[in-house]
C-alpha positions as CSV (number, residue, x, y, z in Angstrom):
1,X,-1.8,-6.2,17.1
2,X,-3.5,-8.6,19.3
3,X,-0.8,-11.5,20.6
4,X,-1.8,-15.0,19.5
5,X,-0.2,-18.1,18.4
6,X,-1.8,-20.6,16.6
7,X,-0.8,-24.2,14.2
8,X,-2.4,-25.6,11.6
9,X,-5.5,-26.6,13.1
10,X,-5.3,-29.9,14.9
11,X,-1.5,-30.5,14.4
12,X,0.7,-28.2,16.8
13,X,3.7,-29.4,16.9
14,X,5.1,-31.0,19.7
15,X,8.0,-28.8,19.5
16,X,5.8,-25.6,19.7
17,X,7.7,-23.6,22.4
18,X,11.1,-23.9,21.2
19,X,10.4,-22.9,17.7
20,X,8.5,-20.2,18.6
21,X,11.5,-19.2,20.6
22,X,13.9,-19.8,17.5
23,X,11.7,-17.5,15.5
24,X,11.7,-14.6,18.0
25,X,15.7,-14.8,18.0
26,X,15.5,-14.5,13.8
27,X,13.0,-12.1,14.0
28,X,15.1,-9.7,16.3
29,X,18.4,-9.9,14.3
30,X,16.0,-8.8,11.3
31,X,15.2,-5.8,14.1
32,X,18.2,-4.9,14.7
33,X,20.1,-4.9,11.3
34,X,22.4,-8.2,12.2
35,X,23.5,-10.9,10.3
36,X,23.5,-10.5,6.4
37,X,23.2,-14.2,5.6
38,X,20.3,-14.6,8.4
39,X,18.9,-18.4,8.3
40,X,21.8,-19.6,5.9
41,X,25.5,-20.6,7.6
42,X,27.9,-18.1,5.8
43,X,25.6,-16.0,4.9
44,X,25.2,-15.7,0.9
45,X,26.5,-13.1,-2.4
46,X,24.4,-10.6,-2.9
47,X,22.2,-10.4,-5.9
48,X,21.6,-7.6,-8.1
49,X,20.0,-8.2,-11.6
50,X,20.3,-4.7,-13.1
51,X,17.6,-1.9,-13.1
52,X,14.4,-2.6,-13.2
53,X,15.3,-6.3,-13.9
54,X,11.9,-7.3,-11.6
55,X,9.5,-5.3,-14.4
56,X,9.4,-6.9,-17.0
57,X,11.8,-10.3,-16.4
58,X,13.0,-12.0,-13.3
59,X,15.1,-10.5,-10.7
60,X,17.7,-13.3,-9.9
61,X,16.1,-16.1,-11.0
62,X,15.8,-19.2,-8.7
63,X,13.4,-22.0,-8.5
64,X,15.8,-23.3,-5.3
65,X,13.6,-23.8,-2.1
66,X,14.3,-23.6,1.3
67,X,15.2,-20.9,3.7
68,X,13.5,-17.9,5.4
69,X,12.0,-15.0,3.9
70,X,12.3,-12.0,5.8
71,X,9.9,-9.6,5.5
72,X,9.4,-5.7,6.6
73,X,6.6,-3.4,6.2
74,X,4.4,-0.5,8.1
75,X,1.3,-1.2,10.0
76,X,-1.1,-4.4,8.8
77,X,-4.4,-3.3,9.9
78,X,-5.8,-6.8,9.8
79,X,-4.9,-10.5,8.8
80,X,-8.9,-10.9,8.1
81,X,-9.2,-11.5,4.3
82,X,-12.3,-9.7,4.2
83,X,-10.9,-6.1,6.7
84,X,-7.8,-5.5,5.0
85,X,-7.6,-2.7,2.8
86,X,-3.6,-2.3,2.4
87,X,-2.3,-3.6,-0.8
88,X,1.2,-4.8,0.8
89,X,-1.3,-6.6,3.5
90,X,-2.9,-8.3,0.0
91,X,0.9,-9.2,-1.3
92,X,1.2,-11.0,2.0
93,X,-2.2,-13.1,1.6
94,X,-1.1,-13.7,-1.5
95,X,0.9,-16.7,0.4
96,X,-2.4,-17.9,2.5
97,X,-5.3,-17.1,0.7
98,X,-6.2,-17.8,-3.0
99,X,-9.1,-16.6,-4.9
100,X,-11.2,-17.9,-7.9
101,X,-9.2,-15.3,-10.0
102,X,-5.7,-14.1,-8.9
103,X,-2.9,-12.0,-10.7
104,X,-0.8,-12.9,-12.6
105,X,3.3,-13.6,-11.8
106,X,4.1,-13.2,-15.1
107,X,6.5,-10.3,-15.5
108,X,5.2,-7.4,-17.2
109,X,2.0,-8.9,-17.1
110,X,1.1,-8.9,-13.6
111,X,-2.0,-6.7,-14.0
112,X,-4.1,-9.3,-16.1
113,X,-5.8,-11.9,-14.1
114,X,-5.4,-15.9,-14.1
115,X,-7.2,-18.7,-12.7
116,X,-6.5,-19.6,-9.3
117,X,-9.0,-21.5,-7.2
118,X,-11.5,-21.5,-10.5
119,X,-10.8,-23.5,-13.3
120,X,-11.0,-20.4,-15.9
121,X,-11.7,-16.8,-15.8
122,X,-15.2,-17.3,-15.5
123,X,-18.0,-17.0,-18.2
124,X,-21.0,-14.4,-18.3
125,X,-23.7,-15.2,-21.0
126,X,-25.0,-11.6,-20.9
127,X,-22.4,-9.1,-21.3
128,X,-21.2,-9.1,-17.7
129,X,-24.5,-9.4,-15.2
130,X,-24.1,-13.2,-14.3
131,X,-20.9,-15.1,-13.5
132,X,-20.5,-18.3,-13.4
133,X,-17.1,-20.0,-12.0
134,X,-16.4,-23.4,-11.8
135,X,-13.7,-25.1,-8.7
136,X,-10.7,-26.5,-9.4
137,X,-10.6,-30.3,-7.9
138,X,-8.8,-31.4,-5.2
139,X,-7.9,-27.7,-3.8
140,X,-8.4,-27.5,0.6
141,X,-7.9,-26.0,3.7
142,X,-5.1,-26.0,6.0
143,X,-7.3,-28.2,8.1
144,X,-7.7,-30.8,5.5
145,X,-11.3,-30.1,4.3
146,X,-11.9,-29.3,0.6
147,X,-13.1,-26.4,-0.5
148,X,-16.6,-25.9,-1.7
149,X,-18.4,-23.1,-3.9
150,X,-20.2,-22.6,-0.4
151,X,-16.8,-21.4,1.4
152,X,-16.4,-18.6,-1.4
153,X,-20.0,-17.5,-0.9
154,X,-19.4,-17.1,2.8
155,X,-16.1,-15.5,2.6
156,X,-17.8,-12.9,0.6
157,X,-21.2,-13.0,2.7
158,X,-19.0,-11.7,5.8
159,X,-18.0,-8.7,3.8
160,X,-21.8,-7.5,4.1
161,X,-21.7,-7.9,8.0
162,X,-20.6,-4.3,8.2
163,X,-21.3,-4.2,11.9
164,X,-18.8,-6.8,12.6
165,X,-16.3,-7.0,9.5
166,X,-15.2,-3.1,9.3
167,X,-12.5,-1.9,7.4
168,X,-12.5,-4.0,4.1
169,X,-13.4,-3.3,0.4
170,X,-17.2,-3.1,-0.4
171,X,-17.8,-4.0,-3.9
172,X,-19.1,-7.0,-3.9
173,X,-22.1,-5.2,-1.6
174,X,-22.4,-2.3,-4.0
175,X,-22.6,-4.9,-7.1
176,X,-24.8,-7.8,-5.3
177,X,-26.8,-5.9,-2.7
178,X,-30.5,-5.6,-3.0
179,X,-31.5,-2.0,-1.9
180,X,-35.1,-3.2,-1.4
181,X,-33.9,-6.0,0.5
182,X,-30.5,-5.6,2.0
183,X,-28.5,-8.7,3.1
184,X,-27.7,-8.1,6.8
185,X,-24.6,-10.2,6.7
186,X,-24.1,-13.9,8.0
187,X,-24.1,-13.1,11.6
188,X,-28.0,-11.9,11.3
189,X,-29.5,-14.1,9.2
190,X,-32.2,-15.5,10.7
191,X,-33.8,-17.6,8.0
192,X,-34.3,-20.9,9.0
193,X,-32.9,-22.4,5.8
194,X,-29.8,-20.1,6.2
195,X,-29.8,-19.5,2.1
196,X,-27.7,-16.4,2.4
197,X,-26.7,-13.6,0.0
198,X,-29.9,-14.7,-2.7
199,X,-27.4,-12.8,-5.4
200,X,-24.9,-16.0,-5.4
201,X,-25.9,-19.8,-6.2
202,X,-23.9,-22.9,-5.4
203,X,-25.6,-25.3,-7.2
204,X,-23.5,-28.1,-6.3
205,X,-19.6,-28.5,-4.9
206,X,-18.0,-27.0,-7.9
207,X,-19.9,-24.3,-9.1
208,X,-20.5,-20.6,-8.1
209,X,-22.9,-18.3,-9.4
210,X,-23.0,-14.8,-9.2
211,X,-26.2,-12.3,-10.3
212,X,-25.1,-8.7,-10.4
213,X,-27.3,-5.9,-10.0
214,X,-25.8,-4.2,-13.1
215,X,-23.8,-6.0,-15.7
216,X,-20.0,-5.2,-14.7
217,X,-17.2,-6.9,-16.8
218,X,-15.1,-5.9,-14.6
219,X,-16.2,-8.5,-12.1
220,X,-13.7,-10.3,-12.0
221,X,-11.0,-8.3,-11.0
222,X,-13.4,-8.0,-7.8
223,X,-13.2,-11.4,-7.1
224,X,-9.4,-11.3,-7.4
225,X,-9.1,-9.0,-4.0
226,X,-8.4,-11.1,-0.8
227,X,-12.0,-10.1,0.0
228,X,-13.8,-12.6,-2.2
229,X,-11.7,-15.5,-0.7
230,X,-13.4,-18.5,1.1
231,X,-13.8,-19.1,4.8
232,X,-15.0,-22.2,6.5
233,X,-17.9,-21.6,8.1
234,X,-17.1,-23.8,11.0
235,X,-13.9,-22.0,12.0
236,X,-14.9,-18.6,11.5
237,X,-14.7,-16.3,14.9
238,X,-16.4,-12.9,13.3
239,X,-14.6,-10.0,14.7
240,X,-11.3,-12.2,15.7
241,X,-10.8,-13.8,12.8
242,X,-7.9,-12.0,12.4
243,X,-6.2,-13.6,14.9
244,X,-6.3,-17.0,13.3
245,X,-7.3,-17.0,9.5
246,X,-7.6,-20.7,7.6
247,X,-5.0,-20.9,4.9
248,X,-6.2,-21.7,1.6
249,X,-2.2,-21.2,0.0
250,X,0.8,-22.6,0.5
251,X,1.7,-21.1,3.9
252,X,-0.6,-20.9,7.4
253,X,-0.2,-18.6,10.1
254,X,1.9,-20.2,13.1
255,X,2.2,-17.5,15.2
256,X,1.8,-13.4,15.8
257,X,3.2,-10.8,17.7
258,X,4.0,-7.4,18.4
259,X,7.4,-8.0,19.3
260,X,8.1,-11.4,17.1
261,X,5.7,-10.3,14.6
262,X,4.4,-12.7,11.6
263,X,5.4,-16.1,11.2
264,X,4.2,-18.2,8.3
265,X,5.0,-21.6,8.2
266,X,4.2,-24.1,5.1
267,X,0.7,-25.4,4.8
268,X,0.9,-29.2,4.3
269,X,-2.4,-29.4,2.7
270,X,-1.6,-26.8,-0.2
271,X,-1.4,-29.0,-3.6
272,X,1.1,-27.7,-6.1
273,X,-1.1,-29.4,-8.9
274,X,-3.7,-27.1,-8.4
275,X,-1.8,-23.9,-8.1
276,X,-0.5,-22.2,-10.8
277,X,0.4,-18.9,-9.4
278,X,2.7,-19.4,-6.1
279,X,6.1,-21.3,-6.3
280,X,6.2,-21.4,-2.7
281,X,10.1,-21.3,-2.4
282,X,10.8,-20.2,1.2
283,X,10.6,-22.8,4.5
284,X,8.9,-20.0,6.3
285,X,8.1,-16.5,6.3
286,X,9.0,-13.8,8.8
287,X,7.1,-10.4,9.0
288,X,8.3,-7.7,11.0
289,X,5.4,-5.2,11.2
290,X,4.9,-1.6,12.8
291,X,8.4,-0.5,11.0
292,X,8.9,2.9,10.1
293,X,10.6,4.0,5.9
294,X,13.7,4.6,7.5
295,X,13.9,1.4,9.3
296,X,12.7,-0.4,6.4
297,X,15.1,1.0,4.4
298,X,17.7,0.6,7.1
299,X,17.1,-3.7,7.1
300,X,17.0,-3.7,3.6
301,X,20.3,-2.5,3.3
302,X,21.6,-4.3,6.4
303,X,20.4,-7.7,4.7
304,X,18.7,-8.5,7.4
305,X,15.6,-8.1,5.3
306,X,14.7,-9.5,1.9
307,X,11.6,-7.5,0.6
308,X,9.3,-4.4,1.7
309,X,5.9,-4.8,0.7
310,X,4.7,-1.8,2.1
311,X,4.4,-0.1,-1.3
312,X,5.9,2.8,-0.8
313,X,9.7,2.6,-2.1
314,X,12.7,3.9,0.3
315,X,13.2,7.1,1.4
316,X,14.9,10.3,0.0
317,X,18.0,9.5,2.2
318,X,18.1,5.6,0.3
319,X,17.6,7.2,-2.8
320,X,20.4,9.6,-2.6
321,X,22.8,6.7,-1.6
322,X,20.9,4.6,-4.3
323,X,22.3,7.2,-7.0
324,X,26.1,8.0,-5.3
325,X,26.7,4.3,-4.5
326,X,29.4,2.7,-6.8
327,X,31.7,0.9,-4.1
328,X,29.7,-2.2,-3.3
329,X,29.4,-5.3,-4.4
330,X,26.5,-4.7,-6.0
331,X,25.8,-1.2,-6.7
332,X,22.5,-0.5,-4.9
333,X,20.6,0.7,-8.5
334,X,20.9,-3.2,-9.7
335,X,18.6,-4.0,-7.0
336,X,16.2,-1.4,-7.5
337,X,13.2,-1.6,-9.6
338,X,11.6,2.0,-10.2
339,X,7.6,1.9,-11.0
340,X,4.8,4.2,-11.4
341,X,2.3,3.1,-8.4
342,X,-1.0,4.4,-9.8
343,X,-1.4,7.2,-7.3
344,X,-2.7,10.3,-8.4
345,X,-3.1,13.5,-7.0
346,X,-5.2,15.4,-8.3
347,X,-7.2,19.1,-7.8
348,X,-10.8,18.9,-7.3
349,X,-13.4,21.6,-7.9
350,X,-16.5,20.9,-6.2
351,X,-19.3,21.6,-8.5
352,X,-21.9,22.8,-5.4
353,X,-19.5,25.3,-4.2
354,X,-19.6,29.1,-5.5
355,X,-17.8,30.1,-7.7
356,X,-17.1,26.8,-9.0
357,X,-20.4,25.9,-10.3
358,X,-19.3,28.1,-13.0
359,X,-17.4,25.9,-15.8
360,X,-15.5,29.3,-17.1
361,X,-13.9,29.6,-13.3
362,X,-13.2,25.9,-13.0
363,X,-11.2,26.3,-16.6
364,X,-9.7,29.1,-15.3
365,X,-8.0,27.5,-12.3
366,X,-6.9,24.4,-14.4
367,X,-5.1,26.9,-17.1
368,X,-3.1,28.4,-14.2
369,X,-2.1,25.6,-12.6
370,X,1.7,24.7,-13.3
371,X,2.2,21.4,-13.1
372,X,6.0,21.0,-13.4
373,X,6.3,23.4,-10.3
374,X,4.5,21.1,-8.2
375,X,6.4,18.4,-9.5
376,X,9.6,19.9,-7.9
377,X,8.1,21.0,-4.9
378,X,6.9,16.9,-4.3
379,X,10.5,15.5,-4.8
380,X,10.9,15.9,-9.0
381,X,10.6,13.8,-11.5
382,X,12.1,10.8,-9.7
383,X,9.5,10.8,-7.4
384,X,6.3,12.1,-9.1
385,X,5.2,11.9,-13.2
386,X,3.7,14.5,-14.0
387,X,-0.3,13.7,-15.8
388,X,-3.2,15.7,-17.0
389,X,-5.2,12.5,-17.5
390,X,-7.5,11.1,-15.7
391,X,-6.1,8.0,-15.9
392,X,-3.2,6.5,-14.2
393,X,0.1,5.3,-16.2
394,X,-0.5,1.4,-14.5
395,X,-3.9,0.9,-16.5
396,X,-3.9,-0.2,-19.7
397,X,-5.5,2.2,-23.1
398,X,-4.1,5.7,-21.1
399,X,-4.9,8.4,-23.8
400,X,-1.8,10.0,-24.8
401,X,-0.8,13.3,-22.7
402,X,-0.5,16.3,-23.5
403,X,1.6,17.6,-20.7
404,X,0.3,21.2,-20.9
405,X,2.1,24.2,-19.1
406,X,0.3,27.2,-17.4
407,X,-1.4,29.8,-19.4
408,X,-2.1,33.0,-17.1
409,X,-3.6,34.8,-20.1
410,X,-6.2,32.0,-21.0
411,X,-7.0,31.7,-17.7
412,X,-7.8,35.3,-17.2
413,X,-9.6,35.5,-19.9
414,X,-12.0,32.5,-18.3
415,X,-12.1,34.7,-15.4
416,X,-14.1,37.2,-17.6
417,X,-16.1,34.8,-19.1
418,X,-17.5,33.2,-15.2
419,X,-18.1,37.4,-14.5
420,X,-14.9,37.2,-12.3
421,X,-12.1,39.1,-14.4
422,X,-10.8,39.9,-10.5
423,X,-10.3,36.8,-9.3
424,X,-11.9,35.5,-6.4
425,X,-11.0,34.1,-2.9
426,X,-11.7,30.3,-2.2
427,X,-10.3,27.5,0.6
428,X,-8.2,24.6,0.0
429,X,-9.0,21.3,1.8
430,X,-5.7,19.3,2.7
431,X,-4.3,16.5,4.4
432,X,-2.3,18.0,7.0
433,X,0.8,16.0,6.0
434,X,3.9,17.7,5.2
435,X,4.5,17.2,1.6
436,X,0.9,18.0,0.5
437,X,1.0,21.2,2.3
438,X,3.5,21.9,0.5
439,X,2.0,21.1,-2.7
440,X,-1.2,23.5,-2.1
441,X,1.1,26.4,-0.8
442,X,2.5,26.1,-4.6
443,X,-0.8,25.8,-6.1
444,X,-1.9,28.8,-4.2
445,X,0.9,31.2,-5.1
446,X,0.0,29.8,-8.8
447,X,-3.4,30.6,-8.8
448,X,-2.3,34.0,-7.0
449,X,-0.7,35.0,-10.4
450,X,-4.0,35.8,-12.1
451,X,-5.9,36.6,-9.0
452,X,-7.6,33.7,-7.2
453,X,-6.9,34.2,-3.3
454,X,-6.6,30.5,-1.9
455,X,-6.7,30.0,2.0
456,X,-5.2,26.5,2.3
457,X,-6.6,24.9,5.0
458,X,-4.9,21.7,6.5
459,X,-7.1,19.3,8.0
460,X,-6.3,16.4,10.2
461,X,-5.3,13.1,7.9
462,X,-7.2,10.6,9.6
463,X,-10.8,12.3,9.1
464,X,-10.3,14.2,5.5
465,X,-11.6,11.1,3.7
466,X,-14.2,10.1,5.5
467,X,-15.5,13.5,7.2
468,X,-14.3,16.7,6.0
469,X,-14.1,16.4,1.9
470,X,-16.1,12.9,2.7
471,X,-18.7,14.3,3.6
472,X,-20.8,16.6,0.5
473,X,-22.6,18.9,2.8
474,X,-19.7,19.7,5.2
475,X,-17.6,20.7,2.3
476,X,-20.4,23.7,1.2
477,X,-20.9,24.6,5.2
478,X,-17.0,25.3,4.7
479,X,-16.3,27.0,1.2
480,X,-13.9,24.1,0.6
481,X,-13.5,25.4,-3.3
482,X,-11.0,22.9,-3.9
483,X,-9.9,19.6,-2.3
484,X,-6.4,18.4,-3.1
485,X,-6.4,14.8,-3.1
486,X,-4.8,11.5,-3.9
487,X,-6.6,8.9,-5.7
488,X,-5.9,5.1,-6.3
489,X,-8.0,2.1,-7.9
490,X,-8.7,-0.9,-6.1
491,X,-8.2,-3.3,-9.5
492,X,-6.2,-1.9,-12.4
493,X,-9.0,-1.5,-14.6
494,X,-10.3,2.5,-15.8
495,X,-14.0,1.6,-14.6
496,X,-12.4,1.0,-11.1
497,X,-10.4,4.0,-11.5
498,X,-13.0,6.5,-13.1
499,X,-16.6,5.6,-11.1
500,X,-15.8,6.7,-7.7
501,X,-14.5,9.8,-9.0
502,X,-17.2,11.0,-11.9
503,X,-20.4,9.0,-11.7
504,X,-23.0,11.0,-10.1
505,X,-25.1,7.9,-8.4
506,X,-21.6,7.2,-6.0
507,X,-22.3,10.6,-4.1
508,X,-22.9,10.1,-0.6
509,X,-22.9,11.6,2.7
510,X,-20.0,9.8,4.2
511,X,-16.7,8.5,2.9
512,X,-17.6,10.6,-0.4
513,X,-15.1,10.1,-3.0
514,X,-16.9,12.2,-5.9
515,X,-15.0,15.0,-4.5
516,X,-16.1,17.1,-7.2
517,X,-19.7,16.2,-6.4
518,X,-20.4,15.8,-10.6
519,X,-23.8,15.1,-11.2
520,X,-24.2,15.6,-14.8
521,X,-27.0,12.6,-16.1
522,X,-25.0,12.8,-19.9
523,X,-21.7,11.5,-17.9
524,X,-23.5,8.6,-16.0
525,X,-24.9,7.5,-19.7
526,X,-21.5,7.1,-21.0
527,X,-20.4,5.1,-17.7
528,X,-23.4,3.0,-18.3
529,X,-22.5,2.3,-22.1
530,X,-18.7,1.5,-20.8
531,X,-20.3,-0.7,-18.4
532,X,-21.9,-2.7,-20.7
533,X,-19.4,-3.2,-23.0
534,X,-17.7,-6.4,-23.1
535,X,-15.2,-6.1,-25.9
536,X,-12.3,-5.3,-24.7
537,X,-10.9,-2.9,-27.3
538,X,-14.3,-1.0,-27.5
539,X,-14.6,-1.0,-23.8
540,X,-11.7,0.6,-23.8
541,X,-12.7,3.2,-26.4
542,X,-16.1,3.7,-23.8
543,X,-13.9,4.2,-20.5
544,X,-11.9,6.9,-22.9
545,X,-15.0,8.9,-23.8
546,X,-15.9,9.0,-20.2
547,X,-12.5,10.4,-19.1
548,X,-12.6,13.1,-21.6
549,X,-16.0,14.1,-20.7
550,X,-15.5,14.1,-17.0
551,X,-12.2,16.4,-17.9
552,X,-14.3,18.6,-20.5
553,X,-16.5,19.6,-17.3
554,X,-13.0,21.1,-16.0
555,X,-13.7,19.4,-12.2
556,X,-10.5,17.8,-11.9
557,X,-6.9,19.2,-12.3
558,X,-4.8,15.6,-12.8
559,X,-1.7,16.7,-11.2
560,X,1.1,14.3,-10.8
561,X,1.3,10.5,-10.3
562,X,3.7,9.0,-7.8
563,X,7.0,7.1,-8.6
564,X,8.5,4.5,-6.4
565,X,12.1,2.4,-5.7
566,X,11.9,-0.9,-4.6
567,X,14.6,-1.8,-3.3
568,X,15.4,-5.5,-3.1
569,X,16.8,-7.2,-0.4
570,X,20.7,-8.8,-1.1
571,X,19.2,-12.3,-1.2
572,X,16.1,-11.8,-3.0
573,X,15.8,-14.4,-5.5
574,X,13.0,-14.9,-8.3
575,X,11.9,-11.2,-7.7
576,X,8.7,-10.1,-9.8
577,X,7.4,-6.5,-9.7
578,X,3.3,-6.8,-8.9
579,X,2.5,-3.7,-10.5
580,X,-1.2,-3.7,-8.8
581,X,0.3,-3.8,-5.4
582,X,3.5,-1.3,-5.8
583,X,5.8,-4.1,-4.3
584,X,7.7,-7.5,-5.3
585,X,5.5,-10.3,-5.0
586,X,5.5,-12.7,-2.5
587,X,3.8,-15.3,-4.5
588,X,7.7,-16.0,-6.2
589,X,10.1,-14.9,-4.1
590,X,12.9,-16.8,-2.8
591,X,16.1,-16.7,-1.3
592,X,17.8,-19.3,-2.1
């Protein structure tokens, strides 16, 4: 993490030094576990709530400002809008950047989508193919200017700069790209009238345009990522925008660190009136980054944090003491709000690998597999749900599940019917992480059962996504029969969730995440018929024909779907689960 310190642009105060100095000392109690009652004299009770009091009403509810928030998570690979791609790094721009469309802090309904810079939802007069959004008035930048429908067309223009701005989410280039004529980004357009992205018109101030490629109804939920937020043109610094990112929300980046680490102060030029969304509650925000579960866990318990928005939940030790604790003041599992994150892990069977062209073998291995043992070999039930869906438990319509158990006789018989009543011998591609080892070593001895010999082969975490099962043709060259993998959406939406996994157009040679390399022309109809389906009900109805016919072709194995405990901090107040981002949301919080 590069070491900067900015101010709102223009108005450092005079002060600068010494409260940069204040904010260290805070920021190293939160370190090193001191001081329950942090920036308030005497410190204050602690707050509990109940279980799961954040999921579907307000965890100690407050509309109090003033104070510190105290913040912990892991790494933040980048304060850019447009290069994040960590959905606790979203929670946190959550307080600095604002989008046409945002989430909702309505608990239990935080997965639907409310207007946040845009004055509605946005309207498409063709079943989802053009977008047209229209500005709230009187919404601007920390450094006073307003912002235009230009500023959103930039901030998403930058995401096409892929030699400059890495790292980020890429649908709005997959959805208003031109293949015949690709948009190089803002940094390389060389047109003298500097139009931009042709697929987005600003007619005037106020209005924003968007022509999709394909009709999408699921647009919007793209525009809701920090991604599609605007950026002055004037003060963008390409690559180091990072470093110093205009605020569009309540709070603007004073200062960061590797050893103070975050510090948001408020924004002076956020309007209330125009947001809907963010109660802005806190004086300022700390965020101590870099810090491992345990640690996490550690200040949370300490109170010298108030939330973790890494996503994750605590660890096995917390939740042990989470279960035994009955001598404090609050037992521990009043503060903890238990979630399913979305997550799933799931068994692929790539199609262009031998034996597993053969649907009968495929069928075989998903009749063997027993699902509840791999449940308790990844942490039980309080960890993991088990699912044979392709569809995770946090979007709305899931088809009911049927939970089936193993069937070594039905699977055998399979094994005749693919010409294999012996079994066969196969490799198993997997992150080289502890727990997912683990996991295939199960599956192995499983599939062992009924004669299908699996070498599990663990590869190196950082390239197995983007290289090894990433990559189509590396995954024949190696007889990679089977990948397990984990699998998330972006948006909470099915489309989102389904696509990546099942349409045979997304195959490609890097970063491939049709890990079961399906291209079957019958599936991509029916993702083109949920596509263009703007009911809501019906589309829902479309997304569930195109899950049970991706599952009919027996490529995937649904497996299991994580859990998580959130564990909130002892002053938390107004705490809301944000179901999308696995974490409480920073939009409400409070501690006072």
């Amino acid at each position: 993490m590069d070491s900067t310190s900015t101010g709102p642009r223009g108005r450092r105060p005079a002060g600068a030094r010494g409260l940069l100095a204040a904010v260290a000392a805070v920021l190293l109690l939160l370190a090193t576990g001191c001081g329950a009652g942090g920036d308030d004299p005497g410190g204050v009770p602690v707050q509990g709530g109940g279980p799961d009091a954040g999921l579907t009403g307000v965890r100690a509810p407050s509309d109090t400002t003033g104070g510190t928030l105290r913040v912990v998570t892991g790494e933040v690979d980048s304060l850019d809008p447009q290069r994040s791609y960590l959905p606790g790094v979203w929670n946190l721009m959550r307080l600095y950047v604002r989008t046409l469309v945002t989430y909702s802090t309505e608990p239990g309904d935080t997965d639907e989508l409310v207007p946040d810079l845009a004055t509605d939802l946005g309207t498409s007069p063709d079943g989802g193919r053009t977008w047209t959004f229209t500005l709230r008035e009187g919404t601007r930048f920390e450094n006073g200017r307003p912002i235009t429908s230009r500023d959103v067309k930039y901030g998403i223009e930058r995401s096409f700069a892929s030699d400059v701005v890495v790292g980020g989410p890429t649908h709005v280039v997959q959805l208003l790209d031109d293949p015949a004529n690709p948009y190089p980004g803002p940094y390389q357009d060389e047109a003298p009238d500097r139009l931009g992205l042709a697929a987005i018109a600003t007619p005037d101030d106020r209005t924003v345009v968007f022509t999709l490629r394909v009709a999408d109804p699921d647009f919007p939920h793209v525009l809701a990522l920090p991604s599609s937020s605007p950026v002055p043109v004037e003060a963008d610094t390409a690559g180091e925008y990072s470093g110093d990112p205009v605020s569009s929300g309540p709070y603007a980046l004073s200062s960061r660190d590797d050893v103070t680490g975050i510090v948001l102060d408020r924004n002076p030029e956020w309007d209330p009136t125009t947001d809907d969304v963010r109660t802005a509650l806190p004086d300022r925000v700390l965020v101590r980054t870099g810090l491992s579960g345990v640690e996490r866990d550690q200040a949370l318990l300490a109170g010298s944090a108030d939330v973790d928005i890494s996503g994750t939940g605590v660890q096995s030790p917390t939740t042990a003491r989470i279960e035994g604790g009955t001598d404090a003041e609050v037992p521990l599992a009043d503060r903890v709000d238990e979630v399913t994150s979305g997550v799933v892990r799931l068994l692929a069977l790539p199609t262009n690998v031998a034996p597993m062209h053969e649907p009968a073998c495929r069928a075989a291995v998903a009749l063997a597999v027993d699902r509840r043992a791999v449940q308790e070999v990844l942490g039980g039930a309080g960890d993991v749900a088990r699912t044979s869906q392709l569809w995770p438990r946090t979007v709305d319509g899931r088809p009911e599940d049927a939970d089936p158990g193993p069937d070594p006789a039905a699977a055998r018989e399979q094994l005749a019917a693919c010409g294999l009543p012996d079994g066969f011998t196969t490799v198993l591609a997997v992150p080289d992480a502890a727990t997912s080892v683990e996991a295939a070593e199960e599956i192995a001895a499983q599939l062992a059962e009924v004669g299908i010999v699996v070498e599990v082969r663990p590869l190196a975490a950082p390239g197995f996504y983007a290289t090894d099962v990433g990559n189509p043709d590396n995954v024949v060259a190696n007889g990679f029969g089977m990948v397990l993998a984990t699998w998330t959406a972006d948006v909470p939406t099915p489309g989102s969730f389904l696509v990546p996994l099942v349409d045979g157009r997304e195959v490609r040679a890097v970063g491939n995440t049709n890990f079961a390399r399906l291209t079957a022309p019958d599936l991509d109809a029916l993702v083109d018929a949920a596509r263009a389906t703007s009911d809501p009900q019906a589309a829902v109805a479309a997304w569930r024909d195109v899950a049970a016919a991706a599952q009919a072709t027996g490529a995937y194995v649904p497996l299991v779907e994580n859990r998580v405990q959130l564990l909130a901090g002892q002053r938390l107040r107004n705490g809301v689960v944000m179901t999308p981002y696995t974490g409480h949301d920073l939009a409400t919080a409070g501690v006072r």
